[in-house]
C-alpha positions in Angstrom: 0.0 0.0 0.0 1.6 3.2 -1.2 2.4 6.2 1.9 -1.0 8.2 2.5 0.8 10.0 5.3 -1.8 9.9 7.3 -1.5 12.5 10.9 2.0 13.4 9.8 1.0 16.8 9.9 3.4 19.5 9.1 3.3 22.1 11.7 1.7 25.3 10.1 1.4 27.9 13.0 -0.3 30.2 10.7 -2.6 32.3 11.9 -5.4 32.1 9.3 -8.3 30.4 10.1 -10.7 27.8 7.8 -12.0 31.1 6.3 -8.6 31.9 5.1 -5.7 30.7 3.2 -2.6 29.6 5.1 0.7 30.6 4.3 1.8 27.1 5.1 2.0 25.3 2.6 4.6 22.4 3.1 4.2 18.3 3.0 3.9 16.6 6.2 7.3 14.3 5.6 9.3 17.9 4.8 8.5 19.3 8.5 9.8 17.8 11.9 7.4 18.9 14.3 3.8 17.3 14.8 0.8 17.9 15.6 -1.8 16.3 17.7 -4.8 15.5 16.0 -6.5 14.6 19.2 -5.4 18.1 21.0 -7.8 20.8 19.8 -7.3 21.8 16.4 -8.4 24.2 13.1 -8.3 22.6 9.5 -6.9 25.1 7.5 -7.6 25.8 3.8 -4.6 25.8 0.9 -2.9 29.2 -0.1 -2.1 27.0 -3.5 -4.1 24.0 -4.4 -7.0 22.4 -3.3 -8.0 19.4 -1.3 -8.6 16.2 -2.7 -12.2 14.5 -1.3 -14.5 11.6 -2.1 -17.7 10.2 -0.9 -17.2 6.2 -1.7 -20.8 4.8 -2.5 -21.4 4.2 1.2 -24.7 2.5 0.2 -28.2 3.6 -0.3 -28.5 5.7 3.2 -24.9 7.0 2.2 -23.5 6.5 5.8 -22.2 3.3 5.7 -18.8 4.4 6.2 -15.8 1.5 6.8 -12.0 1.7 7.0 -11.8 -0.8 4.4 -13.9 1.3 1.5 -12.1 4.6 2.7 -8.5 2.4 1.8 -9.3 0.7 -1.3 -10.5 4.2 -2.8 -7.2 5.7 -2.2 -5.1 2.2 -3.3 -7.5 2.9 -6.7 -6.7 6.8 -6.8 -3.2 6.9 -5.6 -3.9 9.5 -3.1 -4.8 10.1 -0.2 -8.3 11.6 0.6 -8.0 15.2 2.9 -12.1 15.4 2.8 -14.7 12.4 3.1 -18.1 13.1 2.6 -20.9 10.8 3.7 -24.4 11.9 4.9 -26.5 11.9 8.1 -30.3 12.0 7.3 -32.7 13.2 9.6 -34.8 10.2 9.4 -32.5 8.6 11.3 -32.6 10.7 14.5 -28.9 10.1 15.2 -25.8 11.8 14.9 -23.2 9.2 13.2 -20.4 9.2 15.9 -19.1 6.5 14.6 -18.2 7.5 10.8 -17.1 10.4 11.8 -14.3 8.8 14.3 -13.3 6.3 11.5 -12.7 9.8 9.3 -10.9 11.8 11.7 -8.8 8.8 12.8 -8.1 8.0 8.9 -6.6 11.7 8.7 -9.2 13.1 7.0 -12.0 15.9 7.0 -15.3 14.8 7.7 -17.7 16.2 5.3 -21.6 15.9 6.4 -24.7 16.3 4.4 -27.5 16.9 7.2 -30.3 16.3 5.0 -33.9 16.8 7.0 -35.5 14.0 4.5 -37.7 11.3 5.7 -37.4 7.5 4.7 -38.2 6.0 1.9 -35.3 8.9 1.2 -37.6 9.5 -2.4 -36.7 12.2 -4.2 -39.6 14.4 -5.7 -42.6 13.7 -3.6 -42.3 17.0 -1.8 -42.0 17.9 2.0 -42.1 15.4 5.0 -42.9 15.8 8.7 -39.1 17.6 8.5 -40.7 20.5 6.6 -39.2 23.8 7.1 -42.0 25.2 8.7 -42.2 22.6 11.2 -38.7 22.7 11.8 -39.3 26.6 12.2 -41.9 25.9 14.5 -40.0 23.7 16.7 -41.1 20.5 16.4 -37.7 18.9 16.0 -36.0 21.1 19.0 -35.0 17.9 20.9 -33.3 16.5 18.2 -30.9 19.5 16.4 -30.1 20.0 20.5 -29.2 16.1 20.4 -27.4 15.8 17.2 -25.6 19.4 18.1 -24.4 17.7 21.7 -23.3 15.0 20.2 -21.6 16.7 17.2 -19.5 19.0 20.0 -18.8 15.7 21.9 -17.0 14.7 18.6 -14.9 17.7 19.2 -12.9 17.6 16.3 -13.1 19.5 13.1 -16.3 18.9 10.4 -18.1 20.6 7.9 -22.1 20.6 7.9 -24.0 21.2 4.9 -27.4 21.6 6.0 -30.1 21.3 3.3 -28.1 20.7 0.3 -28.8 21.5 -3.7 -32.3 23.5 -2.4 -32.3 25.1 -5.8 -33.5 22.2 -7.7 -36.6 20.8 -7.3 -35.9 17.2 -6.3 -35.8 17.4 -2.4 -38.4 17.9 -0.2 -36.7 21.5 1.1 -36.5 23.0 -2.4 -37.7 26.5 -2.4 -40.3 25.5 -4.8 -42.8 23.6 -2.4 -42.3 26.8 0.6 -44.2 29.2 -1.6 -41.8 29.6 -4.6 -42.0 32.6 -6.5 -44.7 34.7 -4.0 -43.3 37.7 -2.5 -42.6 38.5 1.5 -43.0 42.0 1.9 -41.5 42.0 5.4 -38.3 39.9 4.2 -38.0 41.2 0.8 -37.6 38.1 -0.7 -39.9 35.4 -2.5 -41.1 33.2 -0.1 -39.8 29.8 -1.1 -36.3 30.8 -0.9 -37.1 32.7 2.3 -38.1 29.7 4.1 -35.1 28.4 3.5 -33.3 30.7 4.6 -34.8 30.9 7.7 -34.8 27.5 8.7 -31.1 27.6 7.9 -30.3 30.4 10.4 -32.7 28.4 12.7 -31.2 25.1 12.8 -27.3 26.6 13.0 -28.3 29.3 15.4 -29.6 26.3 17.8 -26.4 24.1 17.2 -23.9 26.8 18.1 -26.1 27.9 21.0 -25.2 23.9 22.4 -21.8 24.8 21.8 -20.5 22.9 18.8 -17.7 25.3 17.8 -16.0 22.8 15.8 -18.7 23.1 12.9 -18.0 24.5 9.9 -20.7 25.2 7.8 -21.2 25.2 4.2 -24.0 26.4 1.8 -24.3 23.8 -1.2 -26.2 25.0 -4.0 -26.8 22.7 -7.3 -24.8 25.0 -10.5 -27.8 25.5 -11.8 -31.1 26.2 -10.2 -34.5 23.9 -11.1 -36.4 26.3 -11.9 -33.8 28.0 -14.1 -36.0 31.3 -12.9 -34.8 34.4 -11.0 -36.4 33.2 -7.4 -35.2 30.4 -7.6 -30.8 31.4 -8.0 -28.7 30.8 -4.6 -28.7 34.5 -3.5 -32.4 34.5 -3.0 -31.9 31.5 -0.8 -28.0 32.8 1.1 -28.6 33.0 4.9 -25.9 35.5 5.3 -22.1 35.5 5.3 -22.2 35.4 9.5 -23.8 31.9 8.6 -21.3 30.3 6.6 -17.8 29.3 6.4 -17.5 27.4 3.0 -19.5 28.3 -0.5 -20.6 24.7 -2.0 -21.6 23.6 -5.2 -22.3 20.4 -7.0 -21.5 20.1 -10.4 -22.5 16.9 -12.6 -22.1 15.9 -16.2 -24.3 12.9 -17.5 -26.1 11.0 -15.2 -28.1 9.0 -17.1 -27.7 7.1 -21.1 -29.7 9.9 -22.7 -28.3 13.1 -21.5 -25.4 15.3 -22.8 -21.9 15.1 -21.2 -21.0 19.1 -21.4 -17.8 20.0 -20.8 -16.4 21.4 -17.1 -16.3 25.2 -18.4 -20.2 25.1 -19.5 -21.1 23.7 -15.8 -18.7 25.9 -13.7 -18.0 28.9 -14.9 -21.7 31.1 -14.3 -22.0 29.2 -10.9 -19.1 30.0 -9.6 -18.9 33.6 -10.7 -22.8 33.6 -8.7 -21.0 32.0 -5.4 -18.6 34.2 -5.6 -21.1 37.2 -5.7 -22.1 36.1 -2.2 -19.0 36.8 -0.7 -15.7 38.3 -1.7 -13.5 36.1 0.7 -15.3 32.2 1.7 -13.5 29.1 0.3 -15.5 27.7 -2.4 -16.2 23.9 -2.7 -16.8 21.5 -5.5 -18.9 19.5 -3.1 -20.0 16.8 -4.9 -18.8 15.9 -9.2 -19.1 13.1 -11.2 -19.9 12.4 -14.8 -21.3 9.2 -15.8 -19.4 6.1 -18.3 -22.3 5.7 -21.2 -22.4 4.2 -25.1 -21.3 6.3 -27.5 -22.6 7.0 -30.7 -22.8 9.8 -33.4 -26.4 10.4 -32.5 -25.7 11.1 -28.7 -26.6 14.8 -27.4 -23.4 16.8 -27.9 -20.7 16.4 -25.2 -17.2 14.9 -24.6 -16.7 11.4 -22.8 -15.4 10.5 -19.2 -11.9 10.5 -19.5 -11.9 13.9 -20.9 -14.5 15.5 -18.9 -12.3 13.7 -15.7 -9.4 15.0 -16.9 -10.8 19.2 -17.5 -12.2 18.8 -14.2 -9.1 18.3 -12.1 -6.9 20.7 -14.7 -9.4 23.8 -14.3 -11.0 23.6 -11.2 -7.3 24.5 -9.9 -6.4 26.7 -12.7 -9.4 28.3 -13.5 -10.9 28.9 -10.5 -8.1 30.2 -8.0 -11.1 30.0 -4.7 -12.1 26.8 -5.3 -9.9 24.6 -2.3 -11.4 21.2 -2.6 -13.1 18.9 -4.3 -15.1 15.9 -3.6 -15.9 13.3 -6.4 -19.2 11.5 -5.9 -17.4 7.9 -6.7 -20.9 6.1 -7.0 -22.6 3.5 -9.4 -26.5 2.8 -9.0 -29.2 0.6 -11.3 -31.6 2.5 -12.8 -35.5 1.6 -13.2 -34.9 0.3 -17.2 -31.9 -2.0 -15.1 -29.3 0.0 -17.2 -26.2 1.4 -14.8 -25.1 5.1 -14.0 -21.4 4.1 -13.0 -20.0 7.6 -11.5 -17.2 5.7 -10.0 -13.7 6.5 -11.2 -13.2 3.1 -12.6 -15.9 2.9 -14.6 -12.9 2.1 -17.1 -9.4 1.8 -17.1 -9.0 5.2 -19.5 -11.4 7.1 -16.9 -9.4 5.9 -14.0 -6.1 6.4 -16.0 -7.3 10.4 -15.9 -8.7 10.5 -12.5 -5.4 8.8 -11.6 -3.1 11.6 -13.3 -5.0 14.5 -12.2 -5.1 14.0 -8.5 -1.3 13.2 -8.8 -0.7 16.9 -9.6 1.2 18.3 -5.8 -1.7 20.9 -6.4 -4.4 18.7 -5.1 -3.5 18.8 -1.6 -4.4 14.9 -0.1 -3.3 15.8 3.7 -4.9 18.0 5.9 -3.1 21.0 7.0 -3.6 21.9 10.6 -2.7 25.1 13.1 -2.7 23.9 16.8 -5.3 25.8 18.8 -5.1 26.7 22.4 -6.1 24.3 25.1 -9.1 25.4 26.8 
């Protein structure tokens, strides 16, 4: 098994927080002293480069997280993994301890998706007994205070993204089931978006007010909104910069046999020139990315294949976009109702690997945490 470096942290005593670049930017091996990963801690973000992240198909609930998928990801890739995303649904009532130890302990940034969703986990069938508005009303009090105690329990370093992709219409706390395109006079806003936003502020205020400092929190938009309509574009639905540490999007090429595969530029470049709208200084994250490995044939929609698409991915989202400092590839393969395959994963062949392979190996895509030592309290 190749060197994945693990806690051999360099020690980068910058002063910079997550919401900053650090001016240390050196490989753990190249530094002598360490630092404890167990002492308390801040994760901070690249000056040059970007983290390297993965959610690994950690089954249909996506929090099936094990030691042994985490490691035969990063034999496949080459590279260690700096962020690991997996989800914690609120259907489950519970805050998952446990993959979130088997992360930190790997040497890696825990990356959650706190999706208030309800089983069967269906996507458009509108909102649950998680609505917004009950959640605004405070029906589910006792359990944000739980999952918040337990998330500062944890103690160590994590990102939240709390009701993800809210732009598009295919989860049950899109804007478009909260009143849509109706305006609040008193908010100045449209109503759908403004729901959102509320409960947002809600459900973080209520966590920090438990005291789990160690939360980062990140707004994660889908690149373009469902509705493609002005009500419905991520500043309608941004909480406020006081409420986020990390701008998130998720950016996907073909999904499914009968779509285009567009190339990275097409997907990226009006999204990200929106997120950065929202705030001058916030680290921006490709949260989730994948294309799909289909047929092809002359009279496919226009678009480029995997390897390619792969391969502009990892070259521009760290040349192109100098704020975007990490990016986590959705590395996922489902069956769909016809029983054909959307394969995601990054060895959906050997020339797809091959390119996912080359790109992370670039020293720009940053595989080990880099963390500042914080005062014991």
């Amino acid at each position: 098994m190749f060197d994945v470096g693990r806690w051999a942290f360099g020690a980068c005593f910058a002063t910079m927080s997550i919401l900053s670049p650090t001016a240390c930017h050196k490989s753990a091996s190249s530094e002598g002293a360490r630092i404890d990963p167990d002492a308390p801690v801040e994760v901070l973000v690249p000056e040059h480069g970007a983290y390297t992240g993965a959610f690994m198909d950690f089954g249909d609930e996506e929090d099936d997280v094990t030691l042994e998928i985490i490691e035969e990801f990063e034999q496949l890739v080459g590279k260690h993994q700096a962020v690991i995303a997996s989800s914690s649904y609120w259907g489950e009532q519970n805050f998952p301890t446990a993959n979130l130890n088997v992360v930190w302990r790997h040497g890696s940034l825990p990356l959650v998706f706190w999706s208030p969703w309800d089983k069967p986990y269906a996507q458009n069938r509108g909102p649950d007994r998680f609505s917004l508005l009950e959640i605004l009303n405070g029906k589910w009090d006792a359990y944000i205070d739980k999952w918040a105690e337990a998330a500062r329990a944890f103690g160590h370093p994590m990102i939240v993204a709390f009701g993800l992709e809210m732009n598009g219409d295919w989860f049950p706390w899109s804007g478009i089931y909260y009143g849509a395109d109706q305006w609040d006079d008193d908010a100045d806003n449209w109503q759908g978006p403004e729901n959102f936003r509320r409960a947002y502020r809600y459900v973080v205020d209520r966590v920090r007010a438990r005291g789990a400092t160690n939360i980062k929190w990140m707004f994660h938009t889908n690149n373009y909104s469902y509705p493609l309509d002005t009500w419905n574009f991520a500043p309608a639905y941004y909480p406020g910069s006081d409420y986020v540490d990390w701008l998130g999007f998720s950016v996907y090429g073909q999904q499914f046999k009968d779509e285009p595969n567009p190339g990275v530029p097409s997907l990226v470049d009006w999204p990200y020139q929106e997120l950065c709208g929202l705030d001058p200084n916030k680290p921006i994250m490709i949260a989730e990315w994948a294309t799909g490995d289909f047929p092809f044939s002359t009279s496919q929609p226009s678009g480029i294949r995997k390897p390619e698409w792969i391969k502009q991915g990892l070259d521009l989202f760290r040349t192109r976009y100098p704020r975007i400092k990490a990016a986590v590839y959705w590395h996922e393969r489902w069956q769909n109702v016809d029983q054909s395959y959307s394969n995601l994963r990054v060895n959906s062949s050997v020339e797809s690997l091959q390119a996912y392979r080359e790109g992370v190996a670039n020293p720009d895509w940053v595989g080990n945490l880099i963390l500042r030592a914080l005062p014991k309290k």
